[in-house]
MMTF fields as JSON, N, C-alpha, C and O atoms, coordinates in Angstrom:
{
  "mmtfVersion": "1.0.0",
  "mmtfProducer": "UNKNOWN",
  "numBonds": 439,
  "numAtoms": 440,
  "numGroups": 110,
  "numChains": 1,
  "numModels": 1,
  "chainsPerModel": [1],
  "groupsPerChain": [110],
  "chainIdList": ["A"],
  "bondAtomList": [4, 2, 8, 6, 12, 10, 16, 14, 20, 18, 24, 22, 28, 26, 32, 30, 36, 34, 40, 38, 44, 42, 48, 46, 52, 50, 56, 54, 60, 58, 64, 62, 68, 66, 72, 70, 76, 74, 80, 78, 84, 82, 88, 86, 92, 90, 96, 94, 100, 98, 104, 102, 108, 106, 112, 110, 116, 114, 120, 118, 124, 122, 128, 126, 132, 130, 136, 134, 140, 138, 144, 142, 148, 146, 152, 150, 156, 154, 160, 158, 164, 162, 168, 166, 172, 170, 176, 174, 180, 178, 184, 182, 188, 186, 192, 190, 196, 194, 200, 198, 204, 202, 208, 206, 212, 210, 216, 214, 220, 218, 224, 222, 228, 226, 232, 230, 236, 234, 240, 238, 244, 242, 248, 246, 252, 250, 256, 254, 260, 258, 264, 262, 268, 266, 272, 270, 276, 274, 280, 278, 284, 282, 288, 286, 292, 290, 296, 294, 300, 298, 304, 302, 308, 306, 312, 310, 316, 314, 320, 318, 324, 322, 328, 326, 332, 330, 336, 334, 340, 338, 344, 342, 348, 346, 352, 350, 356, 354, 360, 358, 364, 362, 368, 366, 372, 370, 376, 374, 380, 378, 384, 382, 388, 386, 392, 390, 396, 394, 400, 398, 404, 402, 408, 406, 412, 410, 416, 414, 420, 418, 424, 422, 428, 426, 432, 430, 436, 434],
  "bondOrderList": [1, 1, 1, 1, 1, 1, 1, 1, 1, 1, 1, 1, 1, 1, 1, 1, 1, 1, 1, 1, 1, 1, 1, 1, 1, 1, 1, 1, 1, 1, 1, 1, 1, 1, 1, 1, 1, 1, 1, 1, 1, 1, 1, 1, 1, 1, 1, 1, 1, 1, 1, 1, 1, 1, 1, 1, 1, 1, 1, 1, 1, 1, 1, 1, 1, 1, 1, 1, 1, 1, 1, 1, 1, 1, 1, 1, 1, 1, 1, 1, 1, 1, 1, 1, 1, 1, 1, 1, 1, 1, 1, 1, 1, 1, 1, 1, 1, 1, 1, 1, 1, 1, 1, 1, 1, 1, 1, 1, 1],
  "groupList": [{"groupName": "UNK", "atomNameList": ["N", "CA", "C", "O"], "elementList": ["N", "C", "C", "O"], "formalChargeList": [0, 0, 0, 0], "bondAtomList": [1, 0, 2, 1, 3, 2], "bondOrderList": [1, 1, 2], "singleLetterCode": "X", "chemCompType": "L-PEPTIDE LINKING"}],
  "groupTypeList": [0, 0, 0, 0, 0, 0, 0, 0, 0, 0, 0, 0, 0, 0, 0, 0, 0, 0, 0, 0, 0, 0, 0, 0, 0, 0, 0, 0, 0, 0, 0, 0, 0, 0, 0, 0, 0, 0, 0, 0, 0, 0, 0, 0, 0, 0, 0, 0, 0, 0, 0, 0, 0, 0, 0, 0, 0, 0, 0, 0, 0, 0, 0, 0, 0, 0, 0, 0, 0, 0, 0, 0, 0, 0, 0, 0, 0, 0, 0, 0, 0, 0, 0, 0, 0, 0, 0, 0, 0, 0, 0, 0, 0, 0, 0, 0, 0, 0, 0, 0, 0, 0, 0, 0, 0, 0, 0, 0, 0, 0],
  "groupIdList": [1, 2, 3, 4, 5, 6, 7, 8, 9, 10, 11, 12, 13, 14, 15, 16, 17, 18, 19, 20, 21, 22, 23, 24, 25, 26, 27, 28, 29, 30, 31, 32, 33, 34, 35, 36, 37, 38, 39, 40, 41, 42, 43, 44, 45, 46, 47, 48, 49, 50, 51, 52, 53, 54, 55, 56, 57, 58, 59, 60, 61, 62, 63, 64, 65, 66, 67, 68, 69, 70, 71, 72, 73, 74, 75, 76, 77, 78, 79, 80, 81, 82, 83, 84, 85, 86, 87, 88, 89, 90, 91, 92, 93, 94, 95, 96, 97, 98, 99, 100, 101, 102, 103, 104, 105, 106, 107, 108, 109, 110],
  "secStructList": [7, 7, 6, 6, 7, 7, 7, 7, 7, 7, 7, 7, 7, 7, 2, 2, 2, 2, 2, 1, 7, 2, 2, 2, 2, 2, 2, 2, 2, 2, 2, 2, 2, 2, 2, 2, 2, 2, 6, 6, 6, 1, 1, 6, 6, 3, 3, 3, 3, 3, 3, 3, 1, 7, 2, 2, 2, 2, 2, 0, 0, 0, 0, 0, 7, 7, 1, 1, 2, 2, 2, 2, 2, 6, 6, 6, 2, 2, 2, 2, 2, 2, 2, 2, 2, 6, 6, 3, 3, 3, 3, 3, 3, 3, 7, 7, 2, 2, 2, 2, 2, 2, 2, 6, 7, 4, 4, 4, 4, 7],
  "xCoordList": [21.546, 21.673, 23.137, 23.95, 23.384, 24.843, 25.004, 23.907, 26.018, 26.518, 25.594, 25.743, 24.842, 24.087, 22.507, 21.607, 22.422, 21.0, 20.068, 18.905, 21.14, 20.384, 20.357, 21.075, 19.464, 18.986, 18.936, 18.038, 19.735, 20.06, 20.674, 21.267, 20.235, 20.427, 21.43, 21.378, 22.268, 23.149, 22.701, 22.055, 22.759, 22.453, 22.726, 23.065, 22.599, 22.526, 21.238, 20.948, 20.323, 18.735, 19.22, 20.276, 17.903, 18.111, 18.418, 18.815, 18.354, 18.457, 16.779, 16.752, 15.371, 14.246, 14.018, 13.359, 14.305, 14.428, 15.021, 14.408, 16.171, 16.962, 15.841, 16.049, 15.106, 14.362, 13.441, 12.864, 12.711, 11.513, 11.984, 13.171, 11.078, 11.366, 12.057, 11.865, 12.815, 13.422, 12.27, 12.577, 11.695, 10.571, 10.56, 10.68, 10.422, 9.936, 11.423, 11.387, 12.285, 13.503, 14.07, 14.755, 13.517, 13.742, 12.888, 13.232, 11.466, 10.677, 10.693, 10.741, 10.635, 11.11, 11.459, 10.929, 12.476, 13.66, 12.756, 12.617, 12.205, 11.568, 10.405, 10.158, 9.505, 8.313, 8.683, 7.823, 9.859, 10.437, 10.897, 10.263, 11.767, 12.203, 11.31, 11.604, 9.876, 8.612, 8.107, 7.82, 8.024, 7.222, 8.184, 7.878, 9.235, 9.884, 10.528, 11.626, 10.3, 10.33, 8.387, 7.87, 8.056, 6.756, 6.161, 5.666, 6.341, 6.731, 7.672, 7.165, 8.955, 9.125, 8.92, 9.575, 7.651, 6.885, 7.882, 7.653, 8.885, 9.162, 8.906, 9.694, 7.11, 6.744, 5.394, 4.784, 4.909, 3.923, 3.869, 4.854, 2.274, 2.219, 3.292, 3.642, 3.568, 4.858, 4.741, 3.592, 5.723, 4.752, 5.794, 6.754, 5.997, 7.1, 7.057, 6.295, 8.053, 7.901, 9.023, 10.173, 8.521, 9.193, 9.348, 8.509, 10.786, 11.169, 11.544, 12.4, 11.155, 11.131, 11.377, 10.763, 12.368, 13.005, 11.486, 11.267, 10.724, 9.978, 8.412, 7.528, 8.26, 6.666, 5.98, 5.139, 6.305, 5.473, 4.929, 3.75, 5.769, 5.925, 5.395, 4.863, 5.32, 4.694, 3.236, 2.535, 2.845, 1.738, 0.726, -0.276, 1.845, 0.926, 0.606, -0.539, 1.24, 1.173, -0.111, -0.867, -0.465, -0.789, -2.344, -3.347, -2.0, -3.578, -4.329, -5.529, -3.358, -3.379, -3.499, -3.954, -3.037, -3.583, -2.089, -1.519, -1.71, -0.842, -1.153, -2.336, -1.011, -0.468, -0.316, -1.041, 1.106, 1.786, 1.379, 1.889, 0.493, 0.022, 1.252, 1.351, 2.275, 3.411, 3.334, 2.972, 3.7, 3.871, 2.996, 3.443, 1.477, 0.429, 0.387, 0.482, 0.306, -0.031, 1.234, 0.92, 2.488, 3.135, 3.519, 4.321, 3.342, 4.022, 3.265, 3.855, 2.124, 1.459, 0.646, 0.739, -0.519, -1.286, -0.923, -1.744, 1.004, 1.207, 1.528, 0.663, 2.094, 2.741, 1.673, 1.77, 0.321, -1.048, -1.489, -1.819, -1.479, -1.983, -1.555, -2.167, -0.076, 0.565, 0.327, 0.497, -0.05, -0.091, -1.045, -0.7, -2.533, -3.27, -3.176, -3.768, -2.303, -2.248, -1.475, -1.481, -0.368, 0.762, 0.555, 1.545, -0.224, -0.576, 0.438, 0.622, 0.937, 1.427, 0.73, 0.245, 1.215, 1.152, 2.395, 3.399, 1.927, 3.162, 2.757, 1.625, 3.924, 4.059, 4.969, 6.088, 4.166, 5.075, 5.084, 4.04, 6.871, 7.197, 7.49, 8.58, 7.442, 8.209, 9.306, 8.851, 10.548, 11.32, 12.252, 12.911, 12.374, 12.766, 14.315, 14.853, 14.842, 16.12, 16.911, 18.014, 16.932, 17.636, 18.619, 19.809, 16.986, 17.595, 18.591, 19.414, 18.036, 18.494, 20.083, 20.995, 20.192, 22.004, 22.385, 23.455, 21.714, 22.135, 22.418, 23.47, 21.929, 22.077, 22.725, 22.986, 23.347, 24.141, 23.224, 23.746, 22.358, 21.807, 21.324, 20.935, 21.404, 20.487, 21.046, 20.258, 22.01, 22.751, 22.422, 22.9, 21.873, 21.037, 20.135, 19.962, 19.333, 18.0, 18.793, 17.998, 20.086, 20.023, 20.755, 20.968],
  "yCoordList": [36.251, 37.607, 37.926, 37.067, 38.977, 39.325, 40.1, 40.367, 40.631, 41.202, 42.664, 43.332, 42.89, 44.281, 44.047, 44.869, 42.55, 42.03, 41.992, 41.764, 42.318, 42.995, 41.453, 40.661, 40.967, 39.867, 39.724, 40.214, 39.188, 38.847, 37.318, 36.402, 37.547, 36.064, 36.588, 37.606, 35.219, 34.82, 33.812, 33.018, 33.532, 32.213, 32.058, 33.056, 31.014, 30.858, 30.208, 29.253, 30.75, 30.533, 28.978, 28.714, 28.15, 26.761, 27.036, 28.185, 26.103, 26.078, 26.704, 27.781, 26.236, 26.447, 27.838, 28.714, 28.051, 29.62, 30.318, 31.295, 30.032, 31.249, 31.607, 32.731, 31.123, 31.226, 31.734, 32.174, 31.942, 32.526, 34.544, 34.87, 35.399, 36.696, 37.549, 37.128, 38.634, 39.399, 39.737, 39.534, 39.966, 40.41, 39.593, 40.063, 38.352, 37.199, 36.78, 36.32, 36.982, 36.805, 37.642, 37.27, 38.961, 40.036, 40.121, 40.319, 39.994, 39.49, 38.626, 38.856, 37.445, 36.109, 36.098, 35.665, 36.581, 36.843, 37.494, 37.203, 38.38, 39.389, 38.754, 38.772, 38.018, 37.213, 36.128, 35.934, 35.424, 34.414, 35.01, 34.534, 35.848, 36.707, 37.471, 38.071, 37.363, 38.348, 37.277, 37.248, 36.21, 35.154, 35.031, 35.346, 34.572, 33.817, 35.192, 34.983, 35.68, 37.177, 37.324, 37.384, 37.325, 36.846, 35.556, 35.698, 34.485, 33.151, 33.462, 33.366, 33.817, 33.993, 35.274, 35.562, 35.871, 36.981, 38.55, 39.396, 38.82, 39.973, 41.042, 41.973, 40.922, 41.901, 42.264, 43.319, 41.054, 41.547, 42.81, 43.494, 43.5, 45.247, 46.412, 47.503, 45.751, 46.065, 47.375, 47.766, 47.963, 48.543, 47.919, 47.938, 47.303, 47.051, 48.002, 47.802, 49.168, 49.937, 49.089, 48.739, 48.957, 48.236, 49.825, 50.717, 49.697, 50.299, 49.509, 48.662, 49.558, 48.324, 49.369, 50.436, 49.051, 49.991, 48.984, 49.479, 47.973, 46.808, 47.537, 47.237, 48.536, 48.874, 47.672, 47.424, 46.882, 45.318, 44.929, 44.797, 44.841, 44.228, 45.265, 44.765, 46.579, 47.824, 47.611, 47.292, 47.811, 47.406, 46.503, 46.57, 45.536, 43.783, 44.16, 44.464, 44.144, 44.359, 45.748, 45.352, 46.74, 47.863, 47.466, 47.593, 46.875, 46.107, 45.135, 44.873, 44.601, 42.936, 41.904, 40.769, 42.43, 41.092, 41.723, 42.799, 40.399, 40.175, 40.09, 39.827, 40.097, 39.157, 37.9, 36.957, 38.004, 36.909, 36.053, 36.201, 34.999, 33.821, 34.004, 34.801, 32.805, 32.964, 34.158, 34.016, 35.257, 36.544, 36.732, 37.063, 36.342, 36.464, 34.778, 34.679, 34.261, 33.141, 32.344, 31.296, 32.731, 32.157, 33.458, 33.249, 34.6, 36.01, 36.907, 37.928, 37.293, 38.502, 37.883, 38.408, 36.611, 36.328, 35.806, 35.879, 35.033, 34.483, 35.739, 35.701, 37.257, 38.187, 38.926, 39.311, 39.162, 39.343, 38.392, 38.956, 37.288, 36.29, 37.016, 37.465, 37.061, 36.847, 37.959, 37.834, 39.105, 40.236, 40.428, 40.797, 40.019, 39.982, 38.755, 38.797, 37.625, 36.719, 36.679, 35.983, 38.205, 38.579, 39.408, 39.932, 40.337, 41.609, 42.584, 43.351, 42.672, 44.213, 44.443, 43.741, 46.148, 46.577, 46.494, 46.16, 47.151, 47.008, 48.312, 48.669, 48.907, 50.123, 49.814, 49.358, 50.223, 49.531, 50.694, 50.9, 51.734, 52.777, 52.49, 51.994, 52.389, 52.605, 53.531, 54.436, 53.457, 54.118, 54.15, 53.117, 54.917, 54.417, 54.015, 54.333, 53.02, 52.156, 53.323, 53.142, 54.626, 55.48, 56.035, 56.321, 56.014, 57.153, 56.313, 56.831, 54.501, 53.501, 53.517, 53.345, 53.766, 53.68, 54.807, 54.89, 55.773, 57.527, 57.317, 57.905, 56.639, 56.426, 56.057, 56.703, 54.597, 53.491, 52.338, 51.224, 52.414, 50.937, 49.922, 48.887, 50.556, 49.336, 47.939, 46.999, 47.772, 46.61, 45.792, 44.66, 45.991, 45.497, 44.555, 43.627, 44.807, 44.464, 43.176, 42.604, 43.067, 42.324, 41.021, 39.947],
  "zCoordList": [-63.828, -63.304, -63.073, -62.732, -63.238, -62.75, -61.661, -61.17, -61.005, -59.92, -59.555, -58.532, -60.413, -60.463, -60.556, -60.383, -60.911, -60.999, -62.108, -62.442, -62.466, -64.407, -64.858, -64.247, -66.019, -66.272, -67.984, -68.669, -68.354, -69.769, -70.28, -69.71, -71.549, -71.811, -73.589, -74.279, -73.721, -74.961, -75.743, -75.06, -76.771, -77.049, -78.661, -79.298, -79.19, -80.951, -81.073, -80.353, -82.089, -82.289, -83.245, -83.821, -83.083, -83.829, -84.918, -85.11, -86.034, -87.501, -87.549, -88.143, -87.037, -87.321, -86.307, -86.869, -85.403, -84.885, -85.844, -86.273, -86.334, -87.355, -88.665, -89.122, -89.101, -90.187, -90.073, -91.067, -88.286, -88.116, -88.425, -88.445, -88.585, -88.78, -87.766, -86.625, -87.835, -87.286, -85.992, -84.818, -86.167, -85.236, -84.143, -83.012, -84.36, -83.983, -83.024, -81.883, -83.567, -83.133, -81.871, -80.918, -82.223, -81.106, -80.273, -79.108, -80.624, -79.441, -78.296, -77.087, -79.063, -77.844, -76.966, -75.943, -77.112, -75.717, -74.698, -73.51, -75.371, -73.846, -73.21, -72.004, -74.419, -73.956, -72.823, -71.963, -72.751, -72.432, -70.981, -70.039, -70.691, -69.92, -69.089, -68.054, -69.807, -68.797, -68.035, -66.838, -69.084, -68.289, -66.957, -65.807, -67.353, -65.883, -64.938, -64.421, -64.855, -64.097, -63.459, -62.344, -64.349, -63.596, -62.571, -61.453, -63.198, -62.435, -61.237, -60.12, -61.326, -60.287, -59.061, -58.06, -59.703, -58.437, -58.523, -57.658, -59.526, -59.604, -60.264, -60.43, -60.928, -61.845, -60.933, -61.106, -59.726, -59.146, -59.147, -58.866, -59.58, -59.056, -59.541, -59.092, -60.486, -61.289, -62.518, -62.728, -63.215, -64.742, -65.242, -64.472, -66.362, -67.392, -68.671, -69.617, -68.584, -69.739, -70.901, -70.636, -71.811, -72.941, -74.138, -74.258, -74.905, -76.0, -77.078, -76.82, -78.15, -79.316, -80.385, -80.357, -81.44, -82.868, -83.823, -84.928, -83.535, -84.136, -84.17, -83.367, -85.249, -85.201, -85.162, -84.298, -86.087, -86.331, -84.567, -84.238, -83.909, -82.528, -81.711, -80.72, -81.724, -81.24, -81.297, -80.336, -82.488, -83.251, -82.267, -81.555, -82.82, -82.09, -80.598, -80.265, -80.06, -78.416, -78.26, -77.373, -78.615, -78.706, -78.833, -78.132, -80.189, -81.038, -80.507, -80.597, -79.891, -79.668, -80.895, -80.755, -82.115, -83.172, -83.92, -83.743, -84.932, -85.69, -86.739, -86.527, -88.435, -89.416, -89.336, -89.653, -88.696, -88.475, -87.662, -86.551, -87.762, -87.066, -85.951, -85.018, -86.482, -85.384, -84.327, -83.16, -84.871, -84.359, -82.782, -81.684, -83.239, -82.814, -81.737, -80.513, -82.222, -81.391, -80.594, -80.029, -80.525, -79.719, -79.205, -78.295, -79.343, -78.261, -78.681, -78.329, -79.328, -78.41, -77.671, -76.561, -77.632, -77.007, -75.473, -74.559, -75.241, -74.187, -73.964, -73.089, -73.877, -73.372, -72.668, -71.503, -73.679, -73.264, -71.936, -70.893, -72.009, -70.553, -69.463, -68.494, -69.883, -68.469, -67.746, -66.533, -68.182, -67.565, -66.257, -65.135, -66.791, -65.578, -64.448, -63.37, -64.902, -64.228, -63.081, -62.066, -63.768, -62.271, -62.323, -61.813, -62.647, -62.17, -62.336, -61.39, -63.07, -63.388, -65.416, -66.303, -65.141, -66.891, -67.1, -66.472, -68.89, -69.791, -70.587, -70.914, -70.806, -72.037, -72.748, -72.509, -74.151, -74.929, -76.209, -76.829, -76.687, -77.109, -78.316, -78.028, -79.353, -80.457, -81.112, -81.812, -81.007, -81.004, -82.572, -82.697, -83.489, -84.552, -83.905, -82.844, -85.248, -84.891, -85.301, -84.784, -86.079, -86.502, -85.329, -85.193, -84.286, -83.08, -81.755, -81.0, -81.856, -81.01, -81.349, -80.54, -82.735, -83.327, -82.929, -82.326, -83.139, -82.415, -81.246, -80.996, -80.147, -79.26, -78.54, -77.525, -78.856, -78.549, -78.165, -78.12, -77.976, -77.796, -78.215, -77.674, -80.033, -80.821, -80.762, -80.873, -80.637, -80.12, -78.883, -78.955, -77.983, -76.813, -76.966, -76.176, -78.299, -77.972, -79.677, -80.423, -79.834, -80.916, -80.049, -80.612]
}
Protein backbone atom coordinates (compact mmCIF):
# COMPACT_ATOMS: atom_id res chain seq x y z
CA UNK A 1 0.00 0.00 0.00
CA UNK A 2 1.25 3.41 -0.31
CA UNK A 3 0.85 6.69 1.55
CA UNK A 4 -2.83 7.10 0.12
CA UNK A 5 -3.68 3.38 0.63
CA UNK A 6 -4.14 2.58 -2.84
CA UNK A 7 -2.92 -1.08 -3.38
CA UNK A 8 -0.84 -2.20 -6.36
CA UNK A 9 1.53 -4.54 -7.30
CA UNK A 10 4.95 -4.64 -9.99
CA UNK A 11 6.41 -7.57 -10.97
CA UNK A 12 8.01 -9.69 -14.13
CA UNK A 13 5.56 -12.77 -15.00
CA UNK A 14 7.71 -16.29 -15.06
CA UNK A 15 9.06 -17.69 -18.26
CA UNK A 16 5.59 -20.09 -17.93
CA UNK A 17 3.32 -17.00 -16.79
CA UNK A 18 4.67 -15.00 -19.85
CA UNK A 19 3.21 -17.58 -22.30
CA UNK A 20 -0.13 -17.86 -20.63
CA UNK A 21 -2.73 -15.25 -22.71
CA UNK A 22 -3.11 -11.58 -22.42
CA UNK A 23 -6.28 -12.06 -20.67
CA UNK A 24 -4.99 -14.32 -18.32
CA UNK A 25 -2.18 -12.03 -17.64
CA UNK A 26 -4.37 -8.99 -16.91
CA UNK A 27 -6.66 -10.82 -14.94
CA UNK A 28 -4.51 -12.40 -12.29
CA UNK A 29 -3.41 -9.58 -10.74
CA UNK A 30 -6.92 -8.57 -9.75
CA UNK A 31 -8.02 -12.22 -8.86
CA UNK A 32 -4.94 -12.32 -6.60
CA UNK A 33 -5.47 -8.80 -5.19
CA UNK A 34 -9.43 -9.62 -4.47
CA UNK A 35 -8.59 -12.58 -2.77
CA UNK A 36 -6.16 -11.05 -0.24
CA UNK A 37 -8.23 -7.86 0.21
CA UNK A 38 -10.84 -10.23 1.04
CA UNK A 39 -8.76 -12.46 3.44
CA UNK A 40 -7.85 -9.66 4.97
CA UNK A 41 -11.75 -8.44 5.80
CA UNK A 42 -11.66 -5.25 3.49
CA UNK A 43 -14.31 -6.16 0.89
CA UNK A 44 -16.72 -7.38 3.73
CA UNK A 45 -20.34 -5.87 2.63
CA UNK A 46 -18.44 -4.30 0.07
CA UNK A 47 -19.44 -3.72 -4.02
CA UNK A 48 -16.25 -4.08 -6.13
CA UNK A 49 -17.02 -2.28 -9.40
CA UNK A 50 -14.40 -3.64 -11.87
CA UNK A 51 -13.63 -1.89 -15.59
CA UNK A 52 -11.84 -4.33 -17.99
CA UNK A 53 -10.81 -3.07 -22.02
CA UNK A 54 -10.91 -7.64 -21.86
CA UNK A 55 -14.53 -8.66 -23.36
CA UNK A 56 -13.02 -12.27 -23.07
CA UNK A 57 -12.68 -11.54 -19.17
CA UNK A 58 -16.09 -9.43 -19.15
CA UNK A 59 -17.72 -12.25 -20.67
CA UNK A 60 -16.29 -14.94 -18.25
CA UNK A 61 -17.12 -13.23 -15.04
CA UNK A 62 -20.74 -12.14 -16.42
CA UNK A 63 -21.35 -15.89 -17.77
CA UNK A 64 -19.47 -17.54 -15.39
CA UNK A 65 -17.85 -20.06 -17.99
CA UNK A 66 -14.74 -19.72 -20.21
CA UNK A 67 -13.16 -21.36 -23.35
CA UNK A 68 -10.21 -21.18 -21.83
CA UNK A 69 -9.88 -24.03 -19.30
CA UNK A 70 -7.07 -21.92 -17.67
CA UNK A 71 -9.13 -18.80 -18.01
CA UNK A 72 -11.98 -20.59 -16.30
CA UNK A 73 -10.51 -22.76 -13.77
CA UNK A 74 -7.79 -20.89 -12.08
CA UNK A 75 -9.77 -17.17 -12.15
CA UNK A 76 -13.25 -17.13 -12.99
CA UNK A 77 -14.24 -19.97 -10.72
CA UNK A 78 -11.70 -18.77 -7.61
CA UNK A 79 -12.98 -14.94 -8.27
CA UNK A 80 -16.61 -16.54 -8.31
CA UNK A 81 -15.90 -18.43 -4.63
CA UNK A 82 -14.68 -15.74 -3.07
CA UNK A 83 -17.45 -13.52 -3.38
CA UNK A 84 -20.07 -15.12 -1.21
CA UNK A 85 -17.50 -16.32 1.13
CA UNK A 86 -16.72 -12.47 2.09
CA UNK A 87 -19.64 -11.18 1.20
CA UNK A 88 -19.52 -8.46 -0.99
CA UNK A 89 -20.58 -8.08 -5.08
CA UNK A 90 -18.79 -7.40 -8.08
CA UNK A 91 -19.65 -5.35 -11.34
CA UNK A 92 -17.99 -6.01 -13.90
CA UNK A 93 -18.00 -3.06 -17.23
CA UNK A 94 -16.53 -3.58 -20.36
CA UNK A 95 -15.00 -0.69 -21.62
CA UNK A 96 -13.45 -0.66 -25.14
CA UNK A 97 -9.43 -0.19 -24.89
CA UNK A 98 -10.06 2.61 -27.68
CA UNK A 99 -11.74 4.82 -25.07
CA UNK A 100 -9.15 3.50 -21.91
CA UNK A 101 -6.18 5.16 -24.38
CA UNK A 102 -8.64 8.21 -24.90
CA UNK A 103 -8.56 8.40 -21.57
CA UNK A 104 -5.29 7.90 -20.01
CA UNK A 105 -5.61 4.85 -18.24
CA UNK A 106 -5.07 1.94 -20.40
CA UNK A 107 -1.78 1.71 -18.94
CA UNK A 108 -2.98 0.87 -15.35
CA UNK A 109 -4.44 -2.17 -15.85
CA UNK A 110 -1.04 -3.29 -17.98
Amino acid sequence: RDSRGQKYRIGVWTAEESKESAHWREFAPLVWTVEEEAEDGRLTDTRVIMFTDSFTVERALVNGTSLSPLLLEDLVICFKAVQPKYSFKVEVFHVAGTRMIAQGTDGISK
